[in-house]
C-alpha positions in Angstrom: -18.0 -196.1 66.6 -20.8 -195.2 64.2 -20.8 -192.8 62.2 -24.4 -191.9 63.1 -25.2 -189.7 66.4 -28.9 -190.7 68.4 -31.6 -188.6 67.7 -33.6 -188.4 71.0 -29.7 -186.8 72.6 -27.5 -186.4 69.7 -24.6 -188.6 71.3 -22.5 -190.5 69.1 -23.6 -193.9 68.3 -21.8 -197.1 69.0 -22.1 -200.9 67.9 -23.2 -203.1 70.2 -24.4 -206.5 68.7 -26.6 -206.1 66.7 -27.9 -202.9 68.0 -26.5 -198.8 68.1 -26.7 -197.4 71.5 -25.8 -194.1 72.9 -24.0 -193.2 75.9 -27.3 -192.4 77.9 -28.4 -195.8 76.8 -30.6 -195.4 73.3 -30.6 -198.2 71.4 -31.6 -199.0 67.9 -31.2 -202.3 66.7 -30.3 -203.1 63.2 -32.4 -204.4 60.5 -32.1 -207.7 58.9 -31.5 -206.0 55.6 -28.5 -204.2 57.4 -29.8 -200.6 58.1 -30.8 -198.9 61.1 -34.1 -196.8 61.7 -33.4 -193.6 63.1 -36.6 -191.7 62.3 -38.2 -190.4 65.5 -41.8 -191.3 65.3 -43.3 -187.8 65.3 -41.5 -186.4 61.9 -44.8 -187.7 60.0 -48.1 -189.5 60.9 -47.5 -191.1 57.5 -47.7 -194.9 57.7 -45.2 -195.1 54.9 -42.4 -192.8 54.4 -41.1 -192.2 50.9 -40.7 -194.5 48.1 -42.1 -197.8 48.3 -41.3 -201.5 47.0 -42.4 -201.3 43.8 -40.9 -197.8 43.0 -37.4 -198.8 44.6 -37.3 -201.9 42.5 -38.3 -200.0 39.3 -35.4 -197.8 39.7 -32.8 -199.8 40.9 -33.9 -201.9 37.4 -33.6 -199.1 35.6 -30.3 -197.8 36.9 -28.5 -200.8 36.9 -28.9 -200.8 32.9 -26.8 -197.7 32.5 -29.5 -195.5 31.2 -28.4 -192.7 33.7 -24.2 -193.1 33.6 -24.0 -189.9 31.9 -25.1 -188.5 35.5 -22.9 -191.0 37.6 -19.8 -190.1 35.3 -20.4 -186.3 35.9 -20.5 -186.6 39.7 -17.2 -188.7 39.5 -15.5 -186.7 37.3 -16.2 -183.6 39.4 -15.9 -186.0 43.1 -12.4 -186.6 41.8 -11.2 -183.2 42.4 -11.5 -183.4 45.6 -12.5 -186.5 47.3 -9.5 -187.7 49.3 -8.3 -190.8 51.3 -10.1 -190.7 55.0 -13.1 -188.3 53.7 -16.5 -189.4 55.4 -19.7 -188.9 52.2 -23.1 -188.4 53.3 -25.7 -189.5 51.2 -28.8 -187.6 51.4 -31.5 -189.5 50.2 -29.4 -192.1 49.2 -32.3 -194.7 47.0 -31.2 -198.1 46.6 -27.7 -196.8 46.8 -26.5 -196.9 42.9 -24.6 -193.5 42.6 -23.0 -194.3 45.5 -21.9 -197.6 44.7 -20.7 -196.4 41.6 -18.8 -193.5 43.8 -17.3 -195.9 46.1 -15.8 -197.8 43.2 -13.7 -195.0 41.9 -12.7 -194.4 45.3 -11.3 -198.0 46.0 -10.0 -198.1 42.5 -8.6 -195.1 43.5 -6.8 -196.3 46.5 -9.1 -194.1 48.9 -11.1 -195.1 52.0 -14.0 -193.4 52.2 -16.7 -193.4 55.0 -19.9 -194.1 53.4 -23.4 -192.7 55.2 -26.7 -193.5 53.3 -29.7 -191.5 54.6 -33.2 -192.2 53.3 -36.8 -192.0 54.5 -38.1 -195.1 52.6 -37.3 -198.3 54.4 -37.1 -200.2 50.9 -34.7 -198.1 49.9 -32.8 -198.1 52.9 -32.8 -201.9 52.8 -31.6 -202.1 48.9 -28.7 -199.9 49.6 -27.2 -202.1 52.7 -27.5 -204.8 50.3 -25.7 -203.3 47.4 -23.2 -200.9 50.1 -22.2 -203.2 52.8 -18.9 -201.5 53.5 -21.8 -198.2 54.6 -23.6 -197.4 57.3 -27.3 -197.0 55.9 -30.3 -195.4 58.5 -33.8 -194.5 57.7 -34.2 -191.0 58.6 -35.7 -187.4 57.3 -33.0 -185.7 55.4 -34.3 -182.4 57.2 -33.3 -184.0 60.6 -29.8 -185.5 59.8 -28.5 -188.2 62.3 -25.2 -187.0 61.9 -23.3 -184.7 64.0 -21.9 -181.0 63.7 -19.5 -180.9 61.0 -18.9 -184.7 60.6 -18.8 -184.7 57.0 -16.4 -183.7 54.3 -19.2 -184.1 51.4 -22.4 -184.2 51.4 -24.6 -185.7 48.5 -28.2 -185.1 47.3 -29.2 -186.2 43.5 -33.0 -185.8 43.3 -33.7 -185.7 46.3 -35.3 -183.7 49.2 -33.1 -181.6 51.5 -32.4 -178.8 54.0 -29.7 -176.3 53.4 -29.4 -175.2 57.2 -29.1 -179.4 58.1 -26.1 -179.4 55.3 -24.6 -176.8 56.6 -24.7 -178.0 60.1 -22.9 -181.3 59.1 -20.7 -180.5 56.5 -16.7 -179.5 58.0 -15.4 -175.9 57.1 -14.3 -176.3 53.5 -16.4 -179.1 52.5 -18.7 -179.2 49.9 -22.4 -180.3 49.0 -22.7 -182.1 45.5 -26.6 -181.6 44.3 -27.6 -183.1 40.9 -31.0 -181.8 39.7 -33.0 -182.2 36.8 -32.9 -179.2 34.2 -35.8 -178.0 32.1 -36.4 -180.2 29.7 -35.5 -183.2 31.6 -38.1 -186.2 30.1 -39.9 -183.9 28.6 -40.6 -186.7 26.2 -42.6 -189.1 29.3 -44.2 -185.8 30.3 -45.6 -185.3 26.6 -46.6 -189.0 26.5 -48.4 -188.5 29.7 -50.5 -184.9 29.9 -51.9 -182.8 27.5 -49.8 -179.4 28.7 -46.5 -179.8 29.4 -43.9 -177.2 30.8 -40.3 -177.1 31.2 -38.6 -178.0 34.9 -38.1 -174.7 36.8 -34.4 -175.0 37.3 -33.7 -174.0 41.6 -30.1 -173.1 42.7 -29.2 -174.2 46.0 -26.7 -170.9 46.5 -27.3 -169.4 50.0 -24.8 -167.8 52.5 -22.3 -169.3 54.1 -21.1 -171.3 50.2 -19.8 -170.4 47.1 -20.2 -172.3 44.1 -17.4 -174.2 43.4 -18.5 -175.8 39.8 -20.8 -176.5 37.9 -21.9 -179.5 34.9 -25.0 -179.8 32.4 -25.3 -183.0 30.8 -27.4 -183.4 28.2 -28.5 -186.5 26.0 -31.3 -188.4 24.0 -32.6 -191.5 25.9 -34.6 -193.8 23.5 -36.5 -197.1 25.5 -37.6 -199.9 23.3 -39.5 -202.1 25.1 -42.2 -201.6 27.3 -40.4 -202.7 31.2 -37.9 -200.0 30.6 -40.2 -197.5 30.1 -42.9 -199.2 32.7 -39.5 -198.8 34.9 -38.6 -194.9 34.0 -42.5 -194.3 34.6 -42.7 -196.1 37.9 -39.4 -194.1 39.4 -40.6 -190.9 38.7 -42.7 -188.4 40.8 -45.5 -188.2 37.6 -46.3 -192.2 38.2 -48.5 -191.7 41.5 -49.8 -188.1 40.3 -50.9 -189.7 37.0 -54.9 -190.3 36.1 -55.3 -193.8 35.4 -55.9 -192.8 32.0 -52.4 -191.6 31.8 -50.6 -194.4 33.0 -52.6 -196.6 30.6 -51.0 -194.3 27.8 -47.4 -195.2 28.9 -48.4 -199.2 29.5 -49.2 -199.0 25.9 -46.3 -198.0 24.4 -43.1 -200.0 23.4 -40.6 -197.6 22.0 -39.9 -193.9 24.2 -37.4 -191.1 22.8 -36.8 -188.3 25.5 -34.1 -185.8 26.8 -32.9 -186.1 29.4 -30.9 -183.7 30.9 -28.9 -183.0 34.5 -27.6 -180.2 36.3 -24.4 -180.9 38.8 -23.3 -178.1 41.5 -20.6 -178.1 44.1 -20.7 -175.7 46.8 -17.7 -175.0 49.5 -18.5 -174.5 53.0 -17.2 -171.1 53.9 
């Protein structure tokens, strides 16, 4: 059984081939690539839904050079106080899957088995992360229409990504708990100043709302410092600033070899009520 419920009835999902069909006969066959597209039709007249190609593979380049473990070492250390063998991790906007690959690796070095479920909008990125997370269930979907069930999940997690409180609450088990990373103000300042002439800080957003406490809290805070011009292409590209960027500005960026910037991350945990 999948861990995924249809979204036309919202009946649990089960394998069948190479498909996922629903008791009152859905079906949604699998991709290739491993994921499953479970975003109904009318959530956007968009052609293309989140990140594409070229931004997925810029990130994933970047990531997988360790410029952002200080953020993947701050969700583990705070996952590890309470992740636990049989727990089932949603992913909200899970990218090309790299915080929760690393994730998953503490858990199995840990001895835990974890139920993995990837949720992104962008087919790309839903296709990198089956790749890299082939022990997970991956489906393109909206993160504010969650094709998961009432209170299915033990933790929920969302690092830069969009979300909907109510749709976390309606998933998440009593007692469990919805990690968000976020960027804090002064987060690659340094791009920003590279890129536009006035530059202001990150307005910092809580995600505190009724029904959670705040469990804990991290801020980690660091230098990065790109020398060569594909890494900071990369950090550019993976960014929001890339596709609201003046060609002008993204000239400045291609013409630059050496970047110095903090960068800087806010963690929460909050406990379902």
């Amino acid at each position: 059984m999948s861990v995924f419920v249809c979204p036309v009835c919202r009946e649990k999902l089960n394998s069948c081939g190479g498909s996922l069909r629903c008791p009152k006969g859905h079906s949604y066959d699998l991709a290739k690539a491993g994921y499953v597209n479970l975003l109904m039709a009318q959530s956007s007249k968009s052609k293309r839904h989140g990140d594409d190609k070229a931004m997925v593979a810029a990130r994933k380049r970047f990531l997988e050079k360790g410029y952002y473990s200080p953020l993947l070492d701050g969700l583990v250390s705070l996952l590890s106080k309470f992740i636990k063998d049989g727990d089932t991790l949603a992913d909200l906007g899970c990218g090309e899957g790299w915080y929760s690959r690393g994730i998953m690796k503490f858990a199995d070095e840990s001895g835990m088995d974890i139920a993995l479920a990837g949720v992104d909008i962008s087919k790309c990125s839903a296709a990198f992360a089956a790749k890299s997370l082939p022990s997970a269930e991956i489906a393109v979907a909206s993160t504010s229409s969650l094709p998961l069930g009432n209170e299915s999940c033990d933790i929920c997690l969302c690092v830069f990504a969009p979300f909907s409180m109510e749709e976390v609450r309606r998933v998440l088990r009593p007692g469990g708990r919805f990690v968000r990373a976020f960027p804090l103000e002064d987060h690659l300042i340094g791009l920003k100043k590279l890129v536009y002439d006035s530059v202001y800080a990150n307005k910092v957003r809580t995600a505190g709302c009724d029904g959670f406490a705040v469990e804990d809290r991290l801020e980690i805070r660091s230098v990065l410092r790109l020398d060569n011009k594909q890494d900071i292409a990369d950090l550019f590209m993976m960014t929001p600033y890339y596709y609201k960027t003046s060609r002008a500005g993204q000239e400045k960026v291609a013409a630059v070899s050496e970047l110095e910037t903090p960068i800087e991350f806010g963690i929460e945990v909050m406990r379902k009520q």
